[in-house]
N, C-alpha and C positions, 0 to 999 in steps of 0.2 A: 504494500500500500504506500502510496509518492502521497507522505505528509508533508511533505516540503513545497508541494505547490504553491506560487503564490494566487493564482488565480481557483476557486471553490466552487464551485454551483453558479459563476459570475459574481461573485464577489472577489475584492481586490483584501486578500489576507494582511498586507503589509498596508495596507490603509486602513484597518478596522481604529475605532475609537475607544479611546478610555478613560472611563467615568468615575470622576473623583466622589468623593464619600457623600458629598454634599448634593450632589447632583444627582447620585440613586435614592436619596432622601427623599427630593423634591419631585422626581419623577414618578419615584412610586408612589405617593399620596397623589400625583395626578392619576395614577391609572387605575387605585380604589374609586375615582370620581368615576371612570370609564371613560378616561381620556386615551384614544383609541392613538393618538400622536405620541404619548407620553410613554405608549407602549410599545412602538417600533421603534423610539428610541434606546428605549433603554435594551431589547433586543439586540440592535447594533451595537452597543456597549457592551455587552455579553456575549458574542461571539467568538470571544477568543477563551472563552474557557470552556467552551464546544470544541474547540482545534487542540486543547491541551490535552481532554478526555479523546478524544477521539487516536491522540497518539498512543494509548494505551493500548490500542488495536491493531499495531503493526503487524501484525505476526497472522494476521488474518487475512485471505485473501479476496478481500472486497473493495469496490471502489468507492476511494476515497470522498468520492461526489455525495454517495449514495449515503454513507457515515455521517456525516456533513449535515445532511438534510434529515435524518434519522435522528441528529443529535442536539438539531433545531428545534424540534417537535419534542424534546423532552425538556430541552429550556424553556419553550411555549410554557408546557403543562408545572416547570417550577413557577413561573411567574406567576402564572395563575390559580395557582393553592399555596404559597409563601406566605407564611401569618408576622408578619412583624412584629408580633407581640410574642412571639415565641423567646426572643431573646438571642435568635442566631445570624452570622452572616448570610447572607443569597447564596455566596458562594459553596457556603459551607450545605444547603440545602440541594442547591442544584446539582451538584455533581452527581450524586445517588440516584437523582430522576433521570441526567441523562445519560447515565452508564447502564442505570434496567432500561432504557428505552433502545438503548444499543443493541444489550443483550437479548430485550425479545426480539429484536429485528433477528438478529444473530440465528437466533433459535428455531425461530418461525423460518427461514429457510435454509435450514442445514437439512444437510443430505439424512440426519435421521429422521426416520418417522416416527412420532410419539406420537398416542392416540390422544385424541381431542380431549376426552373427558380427562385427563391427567392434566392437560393444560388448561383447563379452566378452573381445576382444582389452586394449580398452581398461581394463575392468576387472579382469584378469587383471595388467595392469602397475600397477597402482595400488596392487595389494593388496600387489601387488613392491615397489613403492617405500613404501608405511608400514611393510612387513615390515621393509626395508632399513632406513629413517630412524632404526625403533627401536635398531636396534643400531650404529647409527653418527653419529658427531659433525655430519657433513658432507652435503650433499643428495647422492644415489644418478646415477651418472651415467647416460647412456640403454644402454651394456654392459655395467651390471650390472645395468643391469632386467631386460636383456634376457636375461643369464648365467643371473639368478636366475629365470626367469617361464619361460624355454623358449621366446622367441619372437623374432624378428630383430629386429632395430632398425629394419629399414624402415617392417616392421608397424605394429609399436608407435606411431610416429611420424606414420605415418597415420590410425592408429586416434584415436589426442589427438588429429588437426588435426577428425576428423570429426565427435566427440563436443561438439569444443566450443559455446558459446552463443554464438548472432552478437553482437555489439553494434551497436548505433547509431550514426550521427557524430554524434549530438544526445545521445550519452549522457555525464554531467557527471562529469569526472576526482577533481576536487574544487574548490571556493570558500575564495578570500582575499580579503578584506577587499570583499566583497559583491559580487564578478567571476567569475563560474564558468567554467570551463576545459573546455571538452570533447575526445571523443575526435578531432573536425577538426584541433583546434588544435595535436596530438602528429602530426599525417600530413603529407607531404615533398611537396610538388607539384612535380612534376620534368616536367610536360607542356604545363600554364599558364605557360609564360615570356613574357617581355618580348614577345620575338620573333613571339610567335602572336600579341598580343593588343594590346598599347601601341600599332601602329603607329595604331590605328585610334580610339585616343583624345589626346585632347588634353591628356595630364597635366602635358607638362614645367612649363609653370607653376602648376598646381597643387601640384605638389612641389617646386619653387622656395619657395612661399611658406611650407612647413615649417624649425620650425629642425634644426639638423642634427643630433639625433638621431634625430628623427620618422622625418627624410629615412630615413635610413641605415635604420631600420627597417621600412619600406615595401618599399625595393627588397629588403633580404635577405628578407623573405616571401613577394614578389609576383615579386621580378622574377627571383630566385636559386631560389626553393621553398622555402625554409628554412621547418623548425618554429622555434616560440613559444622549442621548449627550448635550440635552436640557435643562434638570434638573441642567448638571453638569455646564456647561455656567451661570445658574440664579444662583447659590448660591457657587459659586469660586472655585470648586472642581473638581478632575479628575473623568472621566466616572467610574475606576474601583474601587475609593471609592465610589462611586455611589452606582456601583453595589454591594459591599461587604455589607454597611451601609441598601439598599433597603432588601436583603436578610437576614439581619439581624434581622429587623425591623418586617417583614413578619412573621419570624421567633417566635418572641415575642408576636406577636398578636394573631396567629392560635395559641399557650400554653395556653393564656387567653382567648378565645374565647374558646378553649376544655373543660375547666373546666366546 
């Protein structure tokens, strides 16, 4: 997906505007009056945090146009349920409207097929939970979706797991300092142990010749299953030295181990 466009549905991305604190104030008390001007402004003014959600979606093969105007329609429907007496920013409201507005689009045409009745299940508790969200401080727990919507909890619960979008193990969590992290690298290998698979290689001196952090970090990944996040918690360090030092290490051994 080419987020880097500057031109979007006909709009000029590097000309969008941006609206000082005072002036989504002023605008939004005009568009509780029903000031239909006051509200394609302040649209224009929110546009670029439609282009910043929408980058969240690289990795998805759809065009960019179509995300764009998908994710128009979900800032539509923040403006127009946004309670200002709630006590939170726009911003902080709209992003969750237009990332599910993404995501049904998302859903609604991936190549899986999920039957209907699960999807109206699922969007029955959805409509629950922003009903909910609006009126309260705190995230809606799954018995008062459920309280609120009319529908079990079981339901409910199965209907989210079926609607969701699969991801990839090759899909990137995020990048630090030029080492992208993916979804592999958060998953627990609790089947690949030592046990099944070391006998039949010749590591011990290979992992000899790491120093002792290497070491320790080999075995808690490889030989224990541990995640990146888990390794990085037991011995004081960030995941993405984790991951640069794991790679590294790897690295060293498959050298010695070829010879």
């Amino acid at each position: 997906m080419a987020t880097y466009k500057v031109e979007i549905c006909g709009v000029n991305t590097a000309k969008l505007p941006i609206l000082k604190d005072n002036e989504k104030e002023e605008l939004f008390a005009r568009i509780q009056k029903g000031d239909q001007q006051a509200r394609d402004t302040y649209i224009q003014g929110n546009l670029r945090l439609v282009l910043s959600v929408i980058k969240r979606f690289n990795n998805h093969n759809e065009n960019v146009d179509d995300l764009f105007q998908i994710g128009c329609i979900g800032l539509m429907k923040a403006i127009d349920n946004f309670d200002v007496t709630v006590g939170v920013k726009f911003s902080t409201y709209a992003v969750p409207m237009i990332i599910g507005e993404i995501r049904r689009y998302l859903r609604d045409n991936s190549s899986y097929r999920i039957p209907r009745s699960l999807r109206d299940i699922a969007y029955k508790a959805m409509q629950a939970k922003e009903a909910l969200s609006r009126t309260s401080q705190k995230e809606p727990t799954l018995d008062e979706i459920s309280e609120a919507s009319g529908i079990p909890t079981e339901d409910i619960v199965y209907a989210l797991d079926a609607i969701q979008t699969p991801l990839s193990l090759f899909d990137p969590v995020y990048t630090d300092g030029g080492d992208t992290l993916y979804v592999m690298d958060q998953i627990s290998d609790k089947k690949n142990k030592e046990e099944n698979w070391v006998e039949d290689l010749s590591l011990s001196d290979a992992l000899s010749r790491l120093n002792d952090r290497d070491e320790r970090i080999i075995k808690l990944r490889f030989f224990e299953g541990k995640t990146q996040i888990e390794v990085a918690e037991e011995i004081h360090i960030s995941q993405a030295q984790v991951s640069r030092l794991e790679k590294n290490a790897l690295k060293s051994m498959y050298q010695y181990l070829k010879l």
